[in-house]
C-alpha positions as CSV (number, residue, x, y, z in Angstrom):
1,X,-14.0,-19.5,-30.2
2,X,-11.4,-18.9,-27.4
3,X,-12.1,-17.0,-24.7
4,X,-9.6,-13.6,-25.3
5,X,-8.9,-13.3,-21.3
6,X,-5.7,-14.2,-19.6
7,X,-6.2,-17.2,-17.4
8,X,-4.2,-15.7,-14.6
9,X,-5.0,-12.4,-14.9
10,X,-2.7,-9.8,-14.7
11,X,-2.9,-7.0,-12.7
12,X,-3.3,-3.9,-13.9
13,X,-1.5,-0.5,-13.5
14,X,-3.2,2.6,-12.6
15,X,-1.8,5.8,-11.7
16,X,-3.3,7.7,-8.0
17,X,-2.8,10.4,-5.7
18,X,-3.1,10.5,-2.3
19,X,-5.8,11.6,-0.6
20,X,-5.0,10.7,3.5
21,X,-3.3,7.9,5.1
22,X,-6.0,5.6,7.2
23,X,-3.2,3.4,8.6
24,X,0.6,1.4,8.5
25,X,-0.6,-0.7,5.5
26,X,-4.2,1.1,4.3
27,X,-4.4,4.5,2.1
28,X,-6.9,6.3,0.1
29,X,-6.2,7.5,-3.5
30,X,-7.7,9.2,-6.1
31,X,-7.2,6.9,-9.6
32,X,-6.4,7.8,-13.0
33,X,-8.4,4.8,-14.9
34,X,-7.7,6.5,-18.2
35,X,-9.5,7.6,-20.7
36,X,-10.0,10.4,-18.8
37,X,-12.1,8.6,-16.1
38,X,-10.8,9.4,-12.5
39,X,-12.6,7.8,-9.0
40,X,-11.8,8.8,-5.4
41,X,-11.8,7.9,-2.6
42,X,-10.1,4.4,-3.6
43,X,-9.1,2.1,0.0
44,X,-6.1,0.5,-0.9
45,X,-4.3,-1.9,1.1
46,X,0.0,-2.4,1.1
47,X,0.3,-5.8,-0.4
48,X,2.5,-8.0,0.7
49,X,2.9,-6.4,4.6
50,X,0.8,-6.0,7.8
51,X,1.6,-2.9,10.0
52,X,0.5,-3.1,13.7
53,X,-3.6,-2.0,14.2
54,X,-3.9,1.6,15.2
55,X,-3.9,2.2,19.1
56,X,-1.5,-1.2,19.8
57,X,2.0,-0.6,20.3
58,X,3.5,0.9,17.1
59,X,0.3,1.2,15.4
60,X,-0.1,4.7,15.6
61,X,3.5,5.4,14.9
62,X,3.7,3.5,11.9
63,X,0.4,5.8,10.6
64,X,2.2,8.7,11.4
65,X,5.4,7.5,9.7
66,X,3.1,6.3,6.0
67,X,1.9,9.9,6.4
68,X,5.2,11.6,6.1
69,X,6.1,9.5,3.1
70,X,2.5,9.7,1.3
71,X,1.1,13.3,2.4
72,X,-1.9,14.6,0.5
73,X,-1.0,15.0,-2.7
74,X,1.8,12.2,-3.5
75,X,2.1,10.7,-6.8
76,X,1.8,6.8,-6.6
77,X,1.5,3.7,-9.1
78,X,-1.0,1.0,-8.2
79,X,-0.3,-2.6,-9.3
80,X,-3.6,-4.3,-8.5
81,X,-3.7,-7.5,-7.5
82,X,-7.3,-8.2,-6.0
83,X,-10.0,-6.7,-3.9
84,X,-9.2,-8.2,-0.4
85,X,-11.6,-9.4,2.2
86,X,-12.8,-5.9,3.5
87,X,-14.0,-4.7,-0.6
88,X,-14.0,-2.6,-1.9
89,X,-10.5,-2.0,-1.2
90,X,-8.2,-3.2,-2.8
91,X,-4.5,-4.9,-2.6
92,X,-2.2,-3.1,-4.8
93,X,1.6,-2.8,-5.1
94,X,2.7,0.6,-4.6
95,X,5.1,2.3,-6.3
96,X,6.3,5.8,-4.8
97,X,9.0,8.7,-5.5
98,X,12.1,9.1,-3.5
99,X,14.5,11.9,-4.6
100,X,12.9,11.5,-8.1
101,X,13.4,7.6,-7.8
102,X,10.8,4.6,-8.4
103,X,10.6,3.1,-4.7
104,X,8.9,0.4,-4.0
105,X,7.0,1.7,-0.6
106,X,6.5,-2.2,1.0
107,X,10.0,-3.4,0.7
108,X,11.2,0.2,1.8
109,X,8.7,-0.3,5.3
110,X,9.8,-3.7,5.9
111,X,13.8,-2.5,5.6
112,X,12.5,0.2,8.1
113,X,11.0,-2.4,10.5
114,X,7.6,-0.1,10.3
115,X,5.7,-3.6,8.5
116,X,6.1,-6.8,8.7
117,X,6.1,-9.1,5.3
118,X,3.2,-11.2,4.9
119,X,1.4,-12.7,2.2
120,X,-1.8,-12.7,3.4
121,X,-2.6,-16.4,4.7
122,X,-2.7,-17.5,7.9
123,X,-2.3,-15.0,11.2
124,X,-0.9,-11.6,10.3
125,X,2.6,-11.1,12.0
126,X,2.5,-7.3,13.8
127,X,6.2,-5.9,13.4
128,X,8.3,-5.8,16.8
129,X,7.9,-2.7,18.7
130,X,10.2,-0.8,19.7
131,X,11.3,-0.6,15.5
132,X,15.2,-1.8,15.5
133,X,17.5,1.0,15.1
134,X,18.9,1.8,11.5
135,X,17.6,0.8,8.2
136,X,15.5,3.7,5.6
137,X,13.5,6.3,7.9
């Protein structure tokens, strides 16, 4: 019989709240699993970015800045991908509400020059410090 699991497997799509804002690139959530099964606190970590480490340059700005978009209480959509190296949290696409619009929250930080892109592998970049001028606040 053939095993019924993707090879690749897909990630899967949850909906969370925010709970607080740990970092640039970490928050904790409360998830809706379905079927009426909900966990907090979830550590979830921005795929696809690295923010500068809290008290380096920028670090603690770019906390302070993720907390203004995701306060307490923010709707988001989690696109898993896997737990990373510090599990259980997990890497996750995040998906957040601008004006009523989907967003997605790591390509708006990296237009904002509050992350830097990375895919995980090899040394994690730290965005420049002083943040350019212009792009999304």
């Amino acid at each position: 019989m053939a095993d019924p699991w993707p090879v690749v497997p897909a990630p899967y799509v949850y909906n969370a709240v925010v709970e607080r804002v740990i970092d640039g690139d970490t928050v904790v959530v409360a998830v809706d699993w379905g079927f009426f099964r909900y966990d907090n606190p979830i550590h979830v970590r921005l795929l696809g970015c690295n923010a500068a480490e809290l008290g380096t340059p920028g670090g603690d700005a770019a906390r302070d800045n993720l907390t203004g978009l995701l306060p307490a209480g923010t709707p988001l959509v989690l696109q898993t991908a896997k737990p990373d190296k510090y599990a259980p949290r997990w890497d996750a696409a995040v998906t957040y509400l601008v004006d009523g619009s989907p967003r997605d929250l790591v390509s708006d930080l990296i237009a904002a020059g509050w992350v830097a892109p990375w895919n995980g592998r090899g040394a994690a970049p730290v965005p420049p410090w002083p943040r350019p001028e212009g792009g999304i606040q």
